[in-house]
N, C-alpha and C positions, 0 to 999 in steps of 0.2 A: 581578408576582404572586408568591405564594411556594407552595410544594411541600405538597399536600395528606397529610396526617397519617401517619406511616409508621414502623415499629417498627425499632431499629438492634442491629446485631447486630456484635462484631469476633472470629471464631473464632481460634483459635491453630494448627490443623491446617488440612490441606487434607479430611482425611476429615468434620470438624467441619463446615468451609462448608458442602458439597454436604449434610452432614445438617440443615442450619440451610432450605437450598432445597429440602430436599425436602418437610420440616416445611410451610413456606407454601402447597403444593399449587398448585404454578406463582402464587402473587404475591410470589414472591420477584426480588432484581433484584441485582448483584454490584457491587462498588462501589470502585476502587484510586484513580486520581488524581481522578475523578470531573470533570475537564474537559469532557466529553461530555454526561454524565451531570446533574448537577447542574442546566445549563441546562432541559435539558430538563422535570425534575422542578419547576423555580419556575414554567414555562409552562404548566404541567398536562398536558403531553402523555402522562406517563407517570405514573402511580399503584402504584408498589407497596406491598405491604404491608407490605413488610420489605427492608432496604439490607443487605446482608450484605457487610461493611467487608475485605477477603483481605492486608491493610497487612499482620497480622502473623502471616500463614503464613511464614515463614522462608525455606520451601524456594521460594517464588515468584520469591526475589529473584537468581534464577540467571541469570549472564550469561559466559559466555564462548565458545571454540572447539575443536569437538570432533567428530573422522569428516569434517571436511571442511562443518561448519556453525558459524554464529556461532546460537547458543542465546541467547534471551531471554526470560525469565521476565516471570510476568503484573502482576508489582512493580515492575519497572523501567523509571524515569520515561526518558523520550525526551531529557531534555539530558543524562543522565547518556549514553547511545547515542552522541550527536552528539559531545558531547567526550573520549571516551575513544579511545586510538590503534587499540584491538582492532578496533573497527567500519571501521578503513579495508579490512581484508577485504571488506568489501560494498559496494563505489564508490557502490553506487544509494543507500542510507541515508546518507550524507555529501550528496550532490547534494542528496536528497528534503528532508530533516529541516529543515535552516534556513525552507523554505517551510512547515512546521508551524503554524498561530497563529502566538504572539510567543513571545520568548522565556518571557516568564512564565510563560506556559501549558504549556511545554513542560518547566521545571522540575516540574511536580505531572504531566501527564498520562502516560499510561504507553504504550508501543508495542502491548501486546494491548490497552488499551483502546479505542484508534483502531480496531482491526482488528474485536474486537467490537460497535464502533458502527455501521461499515459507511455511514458518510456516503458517496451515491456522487460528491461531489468530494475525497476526501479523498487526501492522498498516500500514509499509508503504506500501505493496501490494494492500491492500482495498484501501487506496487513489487512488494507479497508476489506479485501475480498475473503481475506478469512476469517475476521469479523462480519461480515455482510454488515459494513456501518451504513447507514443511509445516508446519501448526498441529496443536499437541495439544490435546484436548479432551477433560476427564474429567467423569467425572460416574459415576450408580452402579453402569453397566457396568466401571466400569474406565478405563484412558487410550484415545486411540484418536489416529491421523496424518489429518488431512485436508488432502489438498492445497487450497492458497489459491485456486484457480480453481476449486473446486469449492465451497467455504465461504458467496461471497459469490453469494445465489437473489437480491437486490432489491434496493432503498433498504433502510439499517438493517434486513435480513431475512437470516440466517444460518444454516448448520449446527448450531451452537448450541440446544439443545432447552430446557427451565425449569427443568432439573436439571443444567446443563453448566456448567461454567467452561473459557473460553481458557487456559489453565494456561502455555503457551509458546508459541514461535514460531519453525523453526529456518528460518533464508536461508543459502544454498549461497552458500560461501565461491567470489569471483573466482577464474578460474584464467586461464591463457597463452593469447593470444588471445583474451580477451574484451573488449569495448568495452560502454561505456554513455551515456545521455544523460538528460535529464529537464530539463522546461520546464513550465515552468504561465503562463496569463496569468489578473489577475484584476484587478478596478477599485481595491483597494489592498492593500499585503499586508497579508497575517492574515487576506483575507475570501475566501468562496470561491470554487475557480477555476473560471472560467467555459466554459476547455479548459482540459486537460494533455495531456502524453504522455512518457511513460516507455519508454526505446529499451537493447533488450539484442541485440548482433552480440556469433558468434564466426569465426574464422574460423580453420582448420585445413588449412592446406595450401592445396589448389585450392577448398573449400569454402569456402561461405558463408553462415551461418544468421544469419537475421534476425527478431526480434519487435517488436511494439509495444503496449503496453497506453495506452487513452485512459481517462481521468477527468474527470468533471464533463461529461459528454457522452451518459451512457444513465443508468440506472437503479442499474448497479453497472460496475467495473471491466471493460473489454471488451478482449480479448487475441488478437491476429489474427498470424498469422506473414506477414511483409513481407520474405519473401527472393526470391520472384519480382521484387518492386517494383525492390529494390536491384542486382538481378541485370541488370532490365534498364535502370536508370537507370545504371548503372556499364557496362556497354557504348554506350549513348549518351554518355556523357561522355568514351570514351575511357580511363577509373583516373584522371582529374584531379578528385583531392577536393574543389578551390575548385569545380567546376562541378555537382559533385555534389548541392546541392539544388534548383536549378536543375532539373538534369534528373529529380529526384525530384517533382516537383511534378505530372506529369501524371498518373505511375501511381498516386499515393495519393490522387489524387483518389475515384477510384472507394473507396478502403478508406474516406476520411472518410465519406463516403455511407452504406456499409455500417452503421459502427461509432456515428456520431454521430445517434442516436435520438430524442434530449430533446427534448420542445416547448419550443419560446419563453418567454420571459419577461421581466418589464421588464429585465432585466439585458443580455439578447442573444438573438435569432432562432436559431435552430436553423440555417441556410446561415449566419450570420454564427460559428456554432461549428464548421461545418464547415470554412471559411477558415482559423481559426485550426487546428484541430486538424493539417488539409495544411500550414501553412506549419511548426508546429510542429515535426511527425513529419519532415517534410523535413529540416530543420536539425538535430534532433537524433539522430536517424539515419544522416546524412553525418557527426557527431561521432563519435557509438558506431561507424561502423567505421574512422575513423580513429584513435581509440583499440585498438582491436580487433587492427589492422597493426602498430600502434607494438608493444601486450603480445607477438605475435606476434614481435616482429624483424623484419616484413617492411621495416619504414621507420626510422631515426633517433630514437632518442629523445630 
């Protein structure tokens, strides 16, 4: 099919866009790598009036680190992220990204794109939400911070109002003692996955904090702290990390349960996501805090 009739617009400001969306009277729709986007518009799912094209707002294409955040602007395409050395501040975004689509796609589509699309398998959302990175949102109040675990209400349903642009994205730079993990399973890559799960430990002395965000499992990104789990899988194991998923697998059971929502579909049953999401979150949670000891100096690196 192709995209029903629709007026294009490329502002030079950012005050310009949001006056260009506000001009359509909510049938306006934003439009940078258009990865997301575009599919959607040739299957008629979405009809706007007007594509408001943000390529050559300038100030959009902001990407570096600053206060202890890597800052990424609503311009900047997702391979440009993955290969540049600045993003190794963020372990999770190096892990996530290569599972992005293909590389293709990953040259044009943009990191606030993904985030504004809000596909509930997608990865880089489930990272922003187990980071809680803050997104800025402007529009013609002004800028405003919204944390990422608050952003994402549904399937493709957002903070984002008809007047908003994702303008940025800021993820809290690694610090000593952190660990991470990330896993997706899917039928082949580029399509989507059918579990994931995204694993942030830190550990600080005698403490032990543990999260895990599951993707492609409910409706949007779902974020449950798993430090009890780890606390008591790591006393049944004795501190032996090889046995450590092992001994994870009984308490996360109950969390799969809780967090994996999704009916069926020809792809996979909803117990057959729950399987995956426990063995997942197991293994890649015994990862994140054995990275976690190494940042730490608890262990050898």
């Amino acid at each position: 099919m192709k995209a029903a009739p629709f007026a294009y617009v490329r502002p030079s400001s950012l005050s310009d866009a949001i006056a260009e969306l506000v001009s359509t009277g909510g049938g306006g729709k934003v439009i940078a790598g258009g990865q997301s986007l575009v599919p959607v518009l040739a299957m008629r799912l979405a009809r706007p009036a007007t594509l408001v094209d943000i390529n050559s707002v300038t100030e959009l294409d902001r990407f570096g680190i600053a206060d202890g955040y890597l800052e990424i602007g609503a311009t900047v395409r997702q391979r440009r992220v993955e290969r540049d050395p600045v993003s190794a501040a963020v372990p999770l975004l190096g892990m996530a990204l290569p599972w992005v689509g293909h590389r293709e796609l990953r040259s044009r589509g943009t990191v606030c794109g993904s985030l504004a699309h809000a596909d509930p398998a997608a990865e880089l959302p489930a990272v922003a939400c187990c980071l809680n990175a803050e997104l800025t949102v402007t529009g013609t109040g002004g800028a405003r911070q919204v944390p990422a675990r608050e952003f994402f209400s549904g399937a493709m349903t957002t903070a984002l109002g008809p007047e908003d642009i994702l303008t940025a994205v800021r993820f809290p730079v690694a610090g000593k003692g952190e660990g991470f993990g990330f896993a997706e399973i899917a039928r082949r890559h580029g399509d989507f996955a059918l579990a994931g799960v995204v694993a942030r430990v830190r550990v600080r002395g005698t403490e032990t904090d543990a999260e895990l965000t599951g993707f492609g499992v409910s409706d949007r990104p779902v974020t449950r702290s798993a430090a009890g789990e780890l606390a008591a899988a790591l006393r049944e194991s004795g501190g032996d990390v090889t046995s450590l998923p092992g001994a994870l697998s009984g308490p996360l059971t109950a969390v799969a349960e809780e967090l994996v929502d999704t009916d069926g579909d020809a792809h996979a049953s909803r117990d057959y996501r729950r399987r995956l999401f426990r063995t997942l979150a197991s293994r890649e949670l015994s990862k994140a805090y054995e990275r976690a000891r190494t940042s730490a100096g608890e262990v050898d690196s």
